[in-house]
C-alpha positions as CSV (number, residue, x, y, z in Angstrom):
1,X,13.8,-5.1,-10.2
2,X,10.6,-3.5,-10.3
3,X,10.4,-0.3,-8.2
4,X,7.3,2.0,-6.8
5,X,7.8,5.1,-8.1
6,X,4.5,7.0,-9.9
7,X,4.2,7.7,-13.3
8,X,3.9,10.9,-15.0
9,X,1.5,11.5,-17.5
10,X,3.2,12.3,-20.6
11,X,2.1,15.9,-22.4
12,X,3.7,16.7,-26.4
13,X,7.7,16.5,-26.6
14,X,9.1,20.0,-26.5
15,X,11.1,21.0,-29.2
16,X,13.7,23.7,-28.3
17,X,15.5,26.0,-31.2
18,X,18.6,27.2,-30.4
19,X,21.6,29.8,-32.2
20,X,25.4,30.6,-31.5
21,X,25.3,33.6,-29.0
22,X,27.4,35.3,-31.5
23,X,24.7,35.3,-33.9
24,X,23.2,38.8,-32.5
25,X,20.3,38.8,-34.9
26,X,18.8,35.2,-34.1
27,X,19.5,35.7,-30.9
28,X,17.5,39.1,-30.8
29,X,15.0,37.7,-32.7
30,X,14.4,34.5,-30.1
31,X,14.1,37.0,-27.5
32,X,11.0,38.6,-28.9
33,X,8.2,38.7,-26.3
34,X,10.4,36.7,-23.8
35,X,10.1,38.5,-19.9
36,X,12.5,37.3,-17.1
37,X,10.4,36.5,-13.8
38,X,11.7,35.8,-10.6
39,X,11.1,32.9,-8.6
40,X,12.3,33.7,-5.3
41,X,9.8,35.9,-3.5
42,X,12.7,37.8,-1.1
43,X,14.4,38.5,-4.2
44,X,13.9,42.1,-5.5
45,X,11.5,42.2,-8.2
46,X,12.7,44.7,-10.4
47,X,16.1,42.8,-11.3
48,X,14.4,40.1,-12.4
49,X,11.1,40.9,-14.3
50,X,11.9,42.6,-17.9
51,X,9.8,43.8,-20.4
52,X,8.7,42.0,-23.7
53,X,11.1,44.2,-25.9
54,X,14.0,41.9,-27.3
55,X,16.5,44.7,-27.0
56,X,16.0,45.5,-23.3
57,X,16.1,41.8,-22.9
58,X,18.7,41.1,-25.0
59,X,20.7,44.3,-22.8
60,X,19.9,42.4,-19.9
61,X,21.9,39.3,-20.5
62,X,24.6,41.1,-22.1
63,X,25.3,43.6,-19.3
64,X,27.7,42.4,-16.7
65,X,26.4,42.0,-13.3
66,X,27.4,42.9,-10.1
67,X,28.9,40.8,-6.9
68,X,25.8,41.1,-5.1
69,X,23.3,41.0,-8.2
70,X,25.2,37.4,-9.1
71,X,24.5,35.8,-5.6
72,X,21.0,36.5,-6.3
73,X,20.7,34.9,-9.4
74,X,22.1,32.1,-7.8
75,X,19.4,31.6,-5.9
76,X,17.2,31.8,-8.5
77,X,18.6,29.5,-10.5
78,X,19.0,26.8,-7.5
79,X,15.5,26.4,-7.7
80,X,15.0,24.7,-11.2
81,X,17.4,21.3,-9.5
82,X,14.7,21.2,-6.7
83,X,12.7,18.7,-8.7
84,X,12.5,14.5,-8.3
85,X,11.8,13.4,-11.5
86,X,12.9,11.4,-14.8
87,X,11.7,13.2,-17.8
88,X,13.3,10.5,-19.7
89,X,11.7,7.3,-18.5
90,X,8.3,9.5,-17.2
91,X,9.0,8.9,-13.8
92,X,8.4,11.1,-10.6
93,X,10.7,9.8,-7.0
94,X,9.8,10.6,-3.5
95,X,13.2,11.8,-2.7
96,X,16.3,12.2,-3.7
97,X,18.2,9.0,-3.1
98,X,15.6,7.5,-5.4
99,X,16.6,9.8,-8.1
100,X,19.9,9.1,-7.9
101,X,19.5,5.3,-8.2
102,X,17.4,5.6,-11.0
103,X,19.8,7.3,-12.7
104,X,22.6,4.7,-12.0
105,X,20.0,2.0,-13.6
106,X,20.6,-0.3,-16.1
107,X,17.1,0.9,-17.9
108,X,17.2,4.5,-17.5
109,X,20.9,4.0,-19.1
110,X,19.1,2.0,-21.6
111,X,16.6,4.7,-22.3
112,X,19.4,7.4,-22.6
113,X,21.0,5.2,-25.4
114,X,17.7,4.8,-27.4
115,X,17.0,8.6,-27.7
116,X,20.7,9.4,-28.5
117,X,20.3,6.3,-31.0
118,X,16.7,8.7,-32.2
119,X,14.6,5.7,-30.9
120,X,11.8,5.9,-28.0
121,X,12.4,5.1,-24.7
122,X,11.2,2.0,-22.9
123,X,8.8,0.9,-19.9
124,X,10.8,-0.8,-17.1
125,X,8.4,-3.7,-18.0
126,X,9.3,-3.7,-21.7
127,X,13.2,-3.3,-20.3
128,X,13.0,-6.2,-18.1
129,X,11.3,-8.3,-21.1
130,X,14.6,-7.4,-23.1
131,X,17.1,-8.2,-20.8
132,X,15.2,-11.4,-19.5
């Protein structure tokens, strides 16, 4: 069962914070020197990159947006599921159909269930030891 995919090299876990969006006040005070920033060159500029002030921020996501205003966040936000790669088991695929049957594996299910279980995930190698 081994495969050829490439490694990636693993940096410090991330540790995310998060509050109710009902919570005004935390959620003012996480936006505190956040900007927005487009990632889409053809999109116009000015919708996307904000200040650092909380409040205009914080405006900015509470403000409803327009038909045409949506469809280009949409586009924006496309971009983030461009990438082929397993953060989970540190793994990066050259295409898509790779991804996808990585993600049907027994050992990537595996490593799912040890970090909802708090546990570290495991190499393929150390996987295919386990199983036998």
């Amino acid at each position: 069962m081994s495969t050829d995919y490439r490694k990636l090299t693993k940096g410090e876990p991330q540790s995310y914070s998060s509050c109710p969006l009902y919570q005004v006040d935390q959620v003012k005070a996480k936006l505190v020197g956040l900007q927005l920033a487009a990632c889409d060159p053809s999109i116009n500029q000015s919708c996307f990159i904000g200040t650092s002030s909380s409040e205009s921020v914080f405006q900015e996501l509470y403000t409803e947006i327009s038909e045409s205003d949506a469809s280009s966040f949409k586009s924006v936000l496309t971009v983030a599921n461009s990438s082929t790669s397993c953060s989970l088991c540190s793994l990066k695929f050259q295409n898509l159909q790779e991804q996808k049957e990585h993600f049907r594996s027994d050992w990537h299910l595996y490593n799912l269930r040890q970090k909802l279980r708090g546990m570290s995930p495991v190499s393929e190698e150390v996987f295919e030891n386990i199983v036998g």
